[in-house]
PQR file with spaces between the fields and no chain letter, atoms N, CA, C, O and H, PARSE charges and radii, in Angstrom:
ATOM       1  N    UNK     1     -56.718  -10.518   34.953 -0.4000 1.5000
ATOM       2  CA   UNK     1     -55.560   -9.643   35.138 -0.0000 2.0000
ATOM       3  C    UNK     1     -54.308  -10.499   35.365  0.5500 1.7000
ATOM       4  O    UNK     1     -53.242  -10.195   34.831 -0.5500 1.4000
ATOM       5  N    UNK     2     -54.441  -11.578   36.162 -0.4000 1.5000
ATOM       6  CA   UNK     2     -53.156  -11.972   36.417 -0.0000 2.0000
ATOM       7  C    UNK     2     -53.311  -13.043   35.654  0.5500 1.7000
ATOM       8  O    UNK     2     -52.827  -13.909   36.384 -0.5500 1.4000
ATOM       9  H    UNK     2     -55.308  -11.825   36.596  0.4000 1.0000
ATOM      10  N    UNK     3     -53.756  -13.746   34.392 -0.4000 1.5000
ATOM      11  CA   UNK     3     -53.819  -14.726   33.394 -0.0000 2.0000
ATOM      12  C    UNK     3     -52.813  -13.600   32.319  0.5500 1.7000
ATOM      13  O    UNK     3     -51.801  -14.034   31.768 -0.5500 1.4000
ATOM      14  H    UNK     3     -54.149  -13.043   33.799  0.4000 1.0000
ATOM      15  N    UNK     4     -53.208  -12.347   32.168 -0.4000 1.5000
ATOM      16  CA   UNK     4     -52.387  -11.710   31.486 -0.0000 2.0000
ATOM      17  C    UNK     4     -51.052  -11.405   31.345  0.5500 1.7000
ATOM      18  O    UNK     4     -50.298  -11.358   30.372 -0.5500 1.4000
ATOM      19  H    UNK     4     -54.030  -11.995   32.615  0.4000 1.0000
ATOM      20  N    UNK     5     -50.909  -11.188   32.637 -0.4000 1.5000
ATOM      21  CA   UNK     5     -49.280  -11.066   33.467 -0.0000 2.0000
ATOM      22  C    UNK     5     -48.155  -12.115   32.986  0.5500 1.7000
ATOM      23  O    UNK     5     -47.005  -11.896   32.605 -0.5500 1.4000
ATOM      24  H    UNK     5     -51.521  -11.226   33.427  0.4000 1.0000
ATOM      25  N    UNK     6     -49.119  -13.773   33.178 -0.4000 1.5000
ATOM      26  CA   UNK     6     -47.885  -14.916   33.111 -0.0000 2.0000
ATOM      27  C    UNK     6     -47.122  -14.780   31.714  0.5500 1.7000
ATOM      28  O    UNK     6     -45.907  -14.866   31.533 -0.5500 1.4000
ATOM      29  H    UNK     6     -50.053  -13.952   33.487  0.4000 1.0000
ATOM      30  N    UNK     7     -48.766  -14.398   30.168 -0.4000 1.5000
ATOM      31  CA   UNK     7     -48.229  -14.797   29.036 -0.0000 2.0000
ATOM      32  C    UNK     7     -46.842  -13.433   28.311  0.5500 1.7000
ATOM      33  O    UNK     7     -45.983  -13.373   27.431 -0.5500 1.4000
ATOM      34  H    UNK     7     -49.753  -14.329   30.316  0.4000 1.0000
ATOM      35  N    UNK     8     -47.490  -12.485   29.519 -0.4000 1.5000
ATOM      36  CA   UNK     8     -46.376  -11.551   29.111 -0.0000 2.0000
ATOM      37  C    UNK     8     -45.066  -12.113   30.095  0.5500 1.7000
ATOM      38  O    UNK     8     -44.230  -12.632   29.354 -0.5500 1.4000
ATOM      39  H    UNK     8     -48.188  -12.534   30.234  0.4000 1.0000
ATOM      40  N    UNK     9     -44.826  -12.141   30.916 -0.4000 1.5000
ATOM      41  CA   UNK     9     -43.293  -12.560   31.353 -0.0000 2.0000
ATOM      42  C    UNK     9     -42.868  -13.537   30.510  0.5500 1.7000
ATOM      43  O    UNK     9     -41.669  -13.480   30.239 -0.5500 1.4000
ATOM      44  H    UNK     9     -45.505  -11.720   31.518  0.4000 1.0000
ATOM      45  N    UNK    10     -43.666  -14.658   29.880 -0.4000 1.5000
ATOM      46  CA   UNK    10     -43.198  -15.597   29.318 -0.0000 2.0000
ATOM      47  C    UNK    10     -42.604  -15.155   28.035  0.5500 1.7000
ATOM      48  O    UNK    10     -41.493  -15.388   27.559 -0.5500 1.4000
ATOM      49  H    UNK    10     -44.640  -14.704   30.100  0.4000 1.0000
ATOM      50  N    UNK    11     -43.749  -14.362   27.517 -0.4000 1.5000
ATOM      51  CA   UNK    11     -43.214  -14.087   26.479 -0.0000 2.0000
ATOM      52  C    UNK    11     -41.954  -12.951   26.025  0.5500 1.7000
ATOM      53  O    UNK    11     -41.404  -12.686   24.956 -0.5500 1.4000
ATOM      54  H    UNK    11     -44.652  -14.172   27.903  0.4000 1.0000
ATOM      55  N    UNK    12     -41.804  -12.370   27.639 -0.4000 1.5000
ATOM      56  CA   UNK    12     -40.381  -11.225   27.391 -0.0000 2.0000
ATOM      57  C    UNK    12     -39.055  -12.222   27.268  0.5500 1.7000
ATOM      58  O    UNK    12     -38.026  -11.922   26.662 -0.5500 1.4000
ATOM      59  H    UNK    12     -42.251  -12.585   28.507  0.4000 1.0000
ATOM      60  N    UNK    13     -39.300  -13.484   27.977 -0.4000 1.5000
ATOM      61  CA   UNK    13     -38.260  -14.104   28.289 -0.0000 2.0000
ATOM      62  C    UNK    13     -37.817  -14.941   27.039  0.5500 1.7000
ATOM      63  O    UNK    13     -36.704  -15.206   26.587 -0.5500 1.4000
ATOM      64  H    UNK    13     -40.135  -13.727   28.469  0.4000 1.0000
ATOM      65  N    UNK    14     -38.961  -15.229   26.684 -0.4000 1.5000
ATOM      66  CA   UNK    14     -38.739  -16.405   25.222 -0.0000 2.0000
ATOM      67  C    UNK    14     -38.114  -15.017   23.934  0.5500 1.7000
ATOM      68  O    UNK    14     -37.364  -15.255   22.987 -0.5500 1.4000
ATOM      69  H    UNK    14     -39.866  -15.013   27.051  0.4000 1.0000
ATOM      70  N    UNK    15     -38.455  -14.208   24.144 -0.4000 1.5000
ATOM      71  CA   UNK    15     -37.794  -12.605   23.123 -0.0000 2.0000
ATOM      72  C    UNK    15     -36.400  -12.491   23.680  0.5500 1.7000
ATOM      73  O    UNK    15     -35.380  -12.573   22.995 -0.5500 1.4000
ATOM      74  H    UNK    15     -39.064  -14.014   24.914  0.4000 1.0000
ATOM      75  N    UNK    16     -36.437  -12.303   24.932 -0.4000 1.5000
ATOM      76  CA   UNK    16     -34.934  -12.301   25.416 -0.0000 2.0000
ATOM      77  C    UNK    16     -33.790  -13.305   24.821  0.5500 1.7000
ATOM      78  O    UNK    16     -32.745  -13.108   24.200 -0.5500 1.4000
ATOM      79  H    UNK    16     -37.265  -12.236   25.489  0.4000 1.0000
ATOM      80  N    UNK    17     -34.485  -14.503   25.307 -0.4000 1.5000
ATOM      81  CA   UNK    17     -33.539  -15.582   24.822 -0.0000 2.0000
ATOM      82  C    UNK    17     -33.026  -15.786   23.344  0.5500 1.7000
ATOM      83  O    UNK    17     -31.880  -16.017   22.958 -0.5500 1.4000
ATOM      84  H    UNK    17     -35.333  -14.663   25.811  0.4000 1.0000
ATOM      85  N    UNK    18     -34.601  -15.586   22.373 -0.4000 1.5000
ATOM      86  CA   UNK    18     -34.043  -15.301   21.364 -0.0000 2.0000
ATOM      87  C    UNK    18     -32.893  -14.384   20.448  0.5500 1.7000
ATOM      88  O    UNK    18     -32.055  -14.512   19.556 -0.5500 1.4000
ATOM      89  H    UNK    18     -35.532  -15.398   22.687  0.4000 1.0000
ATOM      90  N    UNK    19     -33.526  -13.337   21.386 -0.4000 1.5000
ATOM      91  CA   UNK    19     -32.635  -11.945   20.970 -0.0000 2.0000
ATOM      92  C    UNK    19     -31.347  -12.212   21.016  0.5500 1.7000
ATOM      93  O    UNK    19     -30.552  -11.820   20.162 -0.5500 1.4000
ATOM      94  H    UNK    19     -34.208  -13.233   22.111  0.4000 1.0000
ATOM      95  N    UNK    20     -30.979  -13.054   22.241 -0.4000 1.5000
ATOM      96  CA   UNK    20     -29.420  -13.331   22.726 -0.0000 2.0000
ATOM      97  C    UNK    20     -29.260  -13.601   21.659  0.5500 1.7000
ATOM      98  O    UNK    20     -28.856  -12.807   20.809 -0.5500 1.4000
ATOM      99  H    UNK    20     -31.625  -13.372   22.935  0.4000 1.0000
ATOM     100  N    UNK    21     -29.650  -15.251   21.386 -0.4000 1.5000
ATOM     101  CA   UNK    21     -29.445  -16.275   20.227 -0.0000 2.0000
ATOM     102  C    UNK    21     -29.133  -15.274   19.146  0.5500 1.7000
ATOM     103  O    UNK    21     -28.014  -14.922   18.774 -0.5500 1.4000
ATOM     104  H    UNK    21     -29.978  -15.895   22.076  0.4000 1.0000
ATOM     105  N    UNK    22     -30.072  -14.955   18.791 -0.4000 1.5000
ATOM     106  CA   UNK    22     -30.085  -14.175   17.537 -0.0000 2.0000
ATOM     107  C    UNK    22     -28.519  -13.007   17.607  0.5500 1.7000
ATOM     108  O    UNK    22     -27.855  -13.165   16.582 -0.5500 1.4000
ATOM     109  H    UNK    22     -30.982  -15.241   19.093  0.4000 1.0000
ATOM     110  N    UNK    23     -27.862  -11.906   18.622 -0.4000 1.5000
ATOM     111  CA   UNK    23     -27.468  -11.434   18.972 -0.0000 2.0000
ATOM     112  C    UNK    23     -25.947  -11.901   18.749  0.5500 1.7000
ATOM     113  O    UNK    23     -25.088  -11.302   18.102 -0.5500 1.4000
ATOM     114  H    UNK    23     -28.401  -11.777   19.455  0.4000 1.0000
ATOM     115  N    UNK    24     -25.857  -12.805   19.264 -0.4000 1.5000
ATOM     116  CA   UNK    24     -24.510  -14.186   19.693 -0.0000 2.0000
ATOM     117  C    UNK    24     -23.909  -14.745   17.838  0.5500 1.7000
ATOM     118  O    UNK    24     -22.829  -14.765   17.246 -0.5500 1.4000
ATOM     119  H    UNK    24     -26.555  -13.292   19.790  0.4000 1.0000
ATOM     120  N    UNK    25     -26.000  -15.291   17.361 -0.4000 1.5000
ATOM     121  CA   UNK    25     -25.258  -15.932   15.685 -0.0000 2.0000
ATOM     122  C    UNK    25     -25.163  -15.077   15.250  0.5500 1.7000
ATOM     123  O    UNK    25     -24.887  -15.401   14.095 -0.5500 1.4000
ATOM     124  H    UNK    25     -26.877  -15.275   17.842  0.4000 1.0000
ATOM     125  N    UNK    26     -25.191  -13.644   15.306 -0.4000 1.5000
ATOM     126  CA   UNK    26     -24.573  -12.888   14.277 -0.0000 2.0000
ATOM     127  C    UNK    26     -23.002  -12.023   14.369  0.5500 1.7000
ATOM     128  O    UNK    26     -22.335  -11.569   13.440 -0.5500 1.4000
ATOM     129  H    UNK    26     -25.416  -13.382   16.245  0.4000 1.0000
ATOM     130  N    UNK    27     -22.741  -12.004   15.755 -0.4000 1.5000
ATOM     131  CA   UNK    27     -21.231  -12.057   15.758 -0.0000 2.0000
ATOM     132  C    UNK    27     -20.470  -12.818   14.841  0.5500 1.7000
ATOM     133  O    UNK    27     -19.949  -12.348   13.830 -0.5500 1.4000
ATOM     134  H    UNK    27     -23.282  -12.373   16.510  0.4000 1.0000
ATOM     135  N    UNK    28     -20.395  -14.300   15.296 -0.4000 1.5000
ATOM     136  CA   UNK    28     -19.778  -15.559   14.889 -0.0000 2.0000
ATOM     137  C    UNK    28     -19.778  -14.815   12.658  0.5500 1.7000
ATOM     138  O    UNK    28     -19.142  -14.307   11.735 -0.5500 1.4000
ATOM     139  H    UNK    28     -20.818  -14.681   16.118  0.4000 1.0000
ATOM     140  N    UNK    29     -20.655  -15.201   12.993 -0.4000 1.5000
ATOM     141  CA   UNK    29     -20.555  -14.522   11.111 -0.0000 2.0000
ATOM     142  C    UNK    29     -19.468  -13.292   10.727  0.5500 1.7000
ATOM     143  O    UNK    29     -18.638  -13.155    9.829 -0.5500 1.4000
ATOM     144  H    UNK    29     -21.172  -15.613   13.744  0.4000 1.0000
ATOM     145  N    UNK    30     -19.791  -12.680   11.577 -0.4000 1.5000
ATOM     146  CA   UNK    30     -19.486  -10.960   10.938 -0.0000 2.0000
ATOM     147  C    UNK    30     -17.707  -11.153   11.485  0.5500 1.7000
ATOM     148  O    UNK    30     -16.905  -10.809   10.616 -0.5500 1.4000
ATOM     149  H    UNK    30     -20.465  -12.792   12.306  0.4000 1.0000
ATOM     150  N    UNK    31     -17.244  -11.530   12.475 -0.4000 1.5000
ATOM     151  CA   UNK    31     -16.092  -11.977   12.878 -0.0000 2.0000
ATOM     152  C    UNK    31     -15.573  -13.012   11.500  0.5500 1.7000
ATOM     153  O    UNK    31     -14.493  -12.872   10.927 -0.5500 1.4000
ATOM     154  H    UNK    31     -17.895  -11.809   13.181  0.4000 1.0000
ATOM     155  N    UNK    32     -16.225  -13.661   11.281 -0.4000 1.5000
ATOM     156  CA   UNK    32     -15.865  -15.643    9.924 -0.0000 2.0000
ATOM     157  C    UNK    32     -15.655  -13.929    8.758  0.5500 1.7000
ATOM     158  O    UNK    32     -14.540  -13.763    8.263 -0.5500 1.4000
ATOM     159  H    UNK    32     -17.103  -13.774   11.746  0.4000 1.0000
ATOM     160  N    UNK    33     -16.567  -13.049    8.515 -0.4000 1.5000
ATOM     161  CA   UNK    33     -16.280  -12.923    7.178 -0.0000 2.0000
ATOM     162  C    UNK    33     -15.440  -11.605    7.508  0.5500 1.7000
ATOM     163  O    UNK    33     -15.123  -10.899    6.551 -0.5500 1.4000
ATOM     164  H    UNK    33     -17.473  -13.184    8.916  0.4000 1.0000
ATOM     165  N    UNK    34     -15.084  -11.249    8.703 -0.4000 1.5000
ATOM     166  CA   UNK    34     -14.022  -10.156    8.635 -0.0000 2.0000
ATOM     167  C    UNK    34     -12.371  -10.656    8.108  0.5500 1.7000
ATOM     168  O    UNK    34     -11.441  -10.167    7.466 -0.5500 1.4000
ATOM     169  H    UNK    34     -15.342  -11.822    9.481  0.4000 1.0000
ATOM     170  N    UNK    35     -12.734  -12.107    8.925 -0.4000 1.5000
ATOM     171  CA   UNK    35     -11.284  -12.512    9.189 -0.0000 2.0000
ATOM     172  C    UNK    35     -11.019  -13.525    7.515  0.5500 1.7000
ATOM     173  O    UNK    35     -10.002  -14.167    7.254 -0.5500 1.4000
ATOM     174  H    UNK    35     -13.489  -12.504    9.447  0.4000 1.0000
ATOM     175  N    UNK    36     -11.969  -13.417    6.824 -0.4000 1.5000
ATOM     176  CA   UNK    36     -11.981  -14.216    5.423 -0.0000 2.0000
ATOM     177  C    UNK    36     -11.382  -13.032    4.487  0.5500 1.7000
ATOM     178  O    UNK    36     -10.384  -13.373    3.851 -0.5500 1.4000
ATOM     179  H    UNK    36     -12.796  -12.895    7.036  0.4000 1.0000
ATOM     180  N    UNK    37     -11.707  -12.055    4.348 -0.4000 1.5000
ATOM     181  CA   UNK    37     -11.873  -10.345    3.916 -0.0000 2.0000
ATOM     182  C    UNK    37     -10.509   -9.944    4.045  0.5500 1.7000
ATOM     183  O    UNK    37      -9.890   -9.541    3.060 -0.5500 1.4000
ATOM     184  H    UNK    37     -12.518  -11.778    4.865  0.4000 1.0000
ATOM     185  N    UNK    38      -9.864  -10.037    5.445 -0.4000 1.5000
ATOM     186  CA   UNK    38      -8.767   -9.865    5.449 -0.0000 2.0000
ATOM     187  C    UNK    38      -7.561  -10.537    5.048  0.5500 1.7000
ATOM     188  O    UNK    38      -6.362  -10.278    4.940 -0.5500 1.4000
ATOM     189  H    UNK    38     -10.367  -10.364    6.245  0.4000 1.0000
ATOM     190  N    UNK    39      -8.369  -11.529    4.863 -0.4000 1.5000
ATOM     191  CA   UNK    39      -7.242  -12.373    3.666 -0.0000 2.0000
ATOM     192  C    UNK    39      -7.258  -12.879    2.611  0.5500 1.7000
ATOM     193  O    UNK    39      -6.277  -13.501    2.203 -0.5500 1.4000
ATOM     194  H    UNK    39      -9.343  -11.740    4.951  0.4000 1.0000
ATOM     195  N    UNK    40      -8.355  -12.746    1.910 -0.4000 1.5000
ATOM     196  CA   UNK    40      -8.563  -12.195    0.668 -0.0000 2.0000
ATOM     197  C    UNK    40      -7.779  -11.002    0.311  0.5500 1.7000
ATOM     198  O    UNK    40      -7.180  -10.940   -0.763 -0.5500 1.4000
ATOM     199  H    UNK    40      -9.151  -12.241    2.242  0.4000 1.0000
ATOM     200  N    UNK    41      -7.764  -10.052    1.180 -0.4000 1.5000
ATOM     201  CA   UNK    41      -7.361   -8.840    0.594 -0.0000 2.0000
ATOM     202  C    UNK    41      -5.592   -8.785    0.776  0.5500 1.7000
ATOM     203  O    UNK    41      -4.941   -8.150   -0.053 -0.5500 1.4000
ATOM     204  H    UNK    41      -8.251  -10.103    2.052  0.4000 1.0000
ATOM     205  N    UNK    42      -5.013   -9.385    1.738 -0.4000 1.5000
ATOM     206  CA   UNK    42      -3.632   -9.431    1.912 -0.0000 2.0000
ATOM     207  C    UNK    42      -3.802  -10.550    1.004  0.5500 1.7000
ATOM     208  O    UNK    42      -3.336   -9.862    0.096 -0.5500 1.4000
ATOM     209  H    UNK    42      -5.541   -9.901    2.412  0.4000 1.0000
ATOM     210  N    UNK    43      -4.012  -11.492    0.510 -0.4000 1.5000
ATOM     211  CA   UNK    43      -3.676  -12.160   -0.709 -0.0000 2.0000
ATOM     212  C    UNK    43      -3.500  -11.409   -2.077  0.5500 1.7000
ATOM     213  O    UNK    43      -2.558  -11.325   -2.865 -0.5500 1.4000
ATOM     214  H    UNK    43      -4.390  -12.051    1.247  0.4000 1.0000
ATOM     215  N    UNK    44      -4.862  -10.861   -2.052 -0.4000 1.5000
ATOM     216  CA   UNK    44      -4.995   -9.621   -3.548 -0.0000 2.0000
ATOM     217  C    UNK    44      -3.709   -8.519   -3.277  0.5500 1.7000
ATOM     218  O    UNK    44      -2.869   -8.240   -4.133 -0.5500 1.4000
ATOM     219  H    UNK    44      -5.628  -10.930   -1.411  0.4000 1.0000
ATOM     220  N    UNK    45      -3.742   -8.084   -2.201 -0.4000 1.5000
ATOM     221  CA   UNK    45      -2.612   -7.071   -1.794 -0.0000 2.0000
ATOM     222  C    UNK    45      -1.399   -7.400   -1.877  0.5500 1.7000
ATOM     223  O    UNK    45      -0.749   -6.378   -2.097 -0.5500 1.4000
ATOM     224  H    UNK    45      -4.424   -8.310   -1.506  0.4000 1.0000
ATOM     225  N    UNK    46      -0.607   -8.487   -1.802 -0.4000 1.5000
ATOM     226  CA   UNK    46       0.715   -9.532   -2.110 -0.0000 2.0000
ATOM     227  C    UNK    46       0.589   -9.982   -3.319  0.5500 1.7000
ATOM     228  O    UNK    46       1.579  -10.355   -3.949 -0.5500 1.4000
ATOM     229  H    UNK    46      -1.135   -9.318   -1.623  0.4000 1.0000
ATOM     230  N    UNK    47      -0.958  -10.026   -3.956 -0.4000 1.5000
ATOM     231  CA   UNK    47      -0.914  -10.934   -5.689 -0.0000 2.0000
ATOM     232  C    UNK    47      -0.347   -9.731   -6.353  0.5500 1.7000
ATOM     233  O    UNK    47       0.507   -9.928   -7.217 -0.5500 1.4000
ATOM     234  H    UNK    47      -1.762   -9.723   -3.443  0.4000 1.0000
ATOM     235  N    UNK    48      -0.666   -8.630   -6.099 -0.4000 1.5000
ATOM     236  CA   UNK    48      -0.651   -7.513   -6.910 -0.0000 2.0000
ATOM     237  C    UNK    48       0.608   -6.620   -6.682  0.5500 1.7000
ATOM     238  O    UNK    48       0.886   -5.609   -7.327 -0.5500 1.4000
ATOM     239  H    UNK    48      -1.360   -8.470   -5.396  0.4000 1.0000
ATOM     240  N    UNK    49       1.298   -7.145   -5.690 -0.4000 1.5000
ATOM     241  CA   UNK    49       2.889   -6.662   -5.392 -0.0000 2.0000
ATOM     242  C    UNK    49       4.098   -7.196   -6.133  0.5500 1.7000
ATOM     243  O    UNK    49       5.193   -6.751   -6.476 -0.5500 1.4000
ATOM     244  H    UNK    49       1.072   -7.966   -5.166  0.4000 1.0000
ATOM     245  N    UNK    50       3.338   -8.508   -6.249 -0.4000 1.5000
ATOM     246  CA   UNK    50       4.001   -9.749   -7.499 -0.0000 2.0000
ATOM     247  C    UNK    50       4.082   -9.307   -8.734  0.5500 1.7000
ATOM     248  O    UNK    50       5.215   -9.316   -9.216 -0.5500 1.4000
ATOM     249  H    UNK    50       2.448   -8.869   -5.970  0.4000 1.0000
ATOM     250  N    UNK    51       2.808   -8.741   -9.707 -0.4000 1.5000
ATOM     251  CA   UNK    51       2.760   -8.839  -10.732 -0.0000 2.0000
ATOM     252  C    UNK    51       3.190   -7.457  -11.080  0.5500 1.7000
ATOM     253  O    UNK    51       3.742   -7.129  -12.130 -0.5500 1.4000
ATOM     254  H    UNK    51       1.888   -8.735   -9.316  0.4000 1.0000
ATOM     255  N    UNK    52       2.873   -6.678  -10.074 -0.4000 1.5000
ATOM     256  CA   UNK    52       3.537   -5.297  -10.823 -0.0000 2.0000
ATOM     257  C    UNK    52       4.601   -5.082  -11.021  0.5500 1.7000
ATOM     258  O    UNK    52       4.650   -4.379  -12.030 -0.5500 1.4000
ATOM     259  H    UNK    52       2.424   -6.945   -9.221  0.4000 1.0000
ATOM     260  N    UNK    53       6.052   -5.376  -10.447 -0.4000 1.5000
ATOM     261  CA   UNK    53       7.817   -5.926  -10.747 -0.0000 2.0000
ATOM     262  C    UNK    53       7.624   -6.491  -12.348  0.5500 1.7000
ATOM     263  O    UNK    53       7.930   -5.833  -13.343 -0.5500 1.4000
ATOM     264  H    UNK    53       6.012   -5.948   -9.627  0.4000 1.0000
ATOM     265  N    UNK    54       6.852   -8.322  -12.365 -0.4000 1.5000
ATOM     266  CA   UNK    54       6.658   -8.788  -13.480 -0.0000 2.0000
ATOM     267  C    UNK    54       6.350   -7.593  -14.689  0.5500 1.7000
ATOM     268  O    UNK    54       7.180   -7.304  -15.551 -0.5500 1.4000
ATOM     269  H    UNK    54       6.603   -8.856  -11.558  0.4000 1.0000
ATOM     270  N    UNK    55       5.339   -7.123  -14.604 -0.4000 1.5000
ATOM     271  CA   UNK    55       4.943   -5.961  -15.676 -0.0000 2.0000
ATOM     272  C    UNK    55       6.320   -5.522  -16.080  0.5500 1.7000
ATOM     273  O    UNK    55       6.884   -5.651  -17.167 -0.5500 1.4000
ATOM     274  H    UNK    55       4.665   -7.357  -13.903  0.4000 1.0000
ATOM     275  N    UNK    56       6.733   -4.974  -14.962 -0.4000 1.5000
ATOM     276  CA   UNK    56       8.028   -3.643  -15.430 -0.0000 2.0000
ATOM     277  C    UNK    56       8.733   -3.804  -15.580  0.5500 1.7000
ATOM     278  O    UNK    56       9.490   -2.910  -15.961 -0.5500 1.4000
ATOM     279  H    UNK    56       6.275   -4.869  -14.079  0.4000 1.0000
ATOM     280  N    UNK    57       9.194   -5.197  -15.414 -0.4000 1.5000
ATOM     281  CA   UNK    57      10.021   -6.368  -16.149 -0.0000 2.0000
ATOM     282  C    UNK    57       9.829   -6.280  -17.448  0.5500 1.7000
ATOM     283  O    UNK    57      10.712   -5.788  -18.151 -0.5500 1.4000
ATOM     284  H    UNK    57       8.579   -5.923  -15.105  0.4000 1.0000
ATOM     285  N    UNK    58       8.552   -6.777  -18.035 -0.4000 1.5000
ATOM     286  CA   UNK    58       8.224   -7.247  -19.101 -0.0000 2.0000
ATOM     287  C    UNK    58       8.627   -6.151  -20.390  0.5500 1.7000
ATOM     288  O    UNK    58       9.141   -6.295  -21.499 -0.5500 1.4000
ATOM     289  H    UNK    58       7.835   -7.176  -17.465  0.4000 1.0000
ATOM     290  N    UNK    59       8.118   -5.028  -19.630 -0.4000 1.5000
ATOM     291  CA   UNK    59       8.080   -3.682  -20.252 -0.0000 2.0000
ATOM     292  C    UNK    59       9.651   -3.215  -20.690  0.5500 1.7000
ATOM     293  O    UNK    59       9.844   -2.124  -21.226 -0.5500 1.4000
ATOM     294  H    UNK    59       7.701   -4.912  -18.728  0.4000 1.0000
């Protein structure tokens, strides 16, 4: 009974820790590709403010 006990605390804790880990590296990502996204898109969003004048120029 109590041989059983240790491998479970151990093992909530080694899940815990991971979970964090796991929890923590996937912020860092989702934050890197929000803040990539958003400027991609204010780039595309300013490329495309550019060329449409040019057009109606052209036209």
């Amino acid at each position: 009974c109590h041989g059983d006990i240790a491998p479970i605390q151990r093992r909530h804790r080694s899940d815990a820790t991971e979970t964090s880990l796991r929890y923590n590296g996937d912020i860092a990502p989702i934050q890197r590709r929000h803040r990539s996204d958003t400027t991609e898109t204010s780039l595309r969003y300013n490329g495309d403010i550019a060329q449409m004048p040019r057009r109606h120029r052209s036209d």
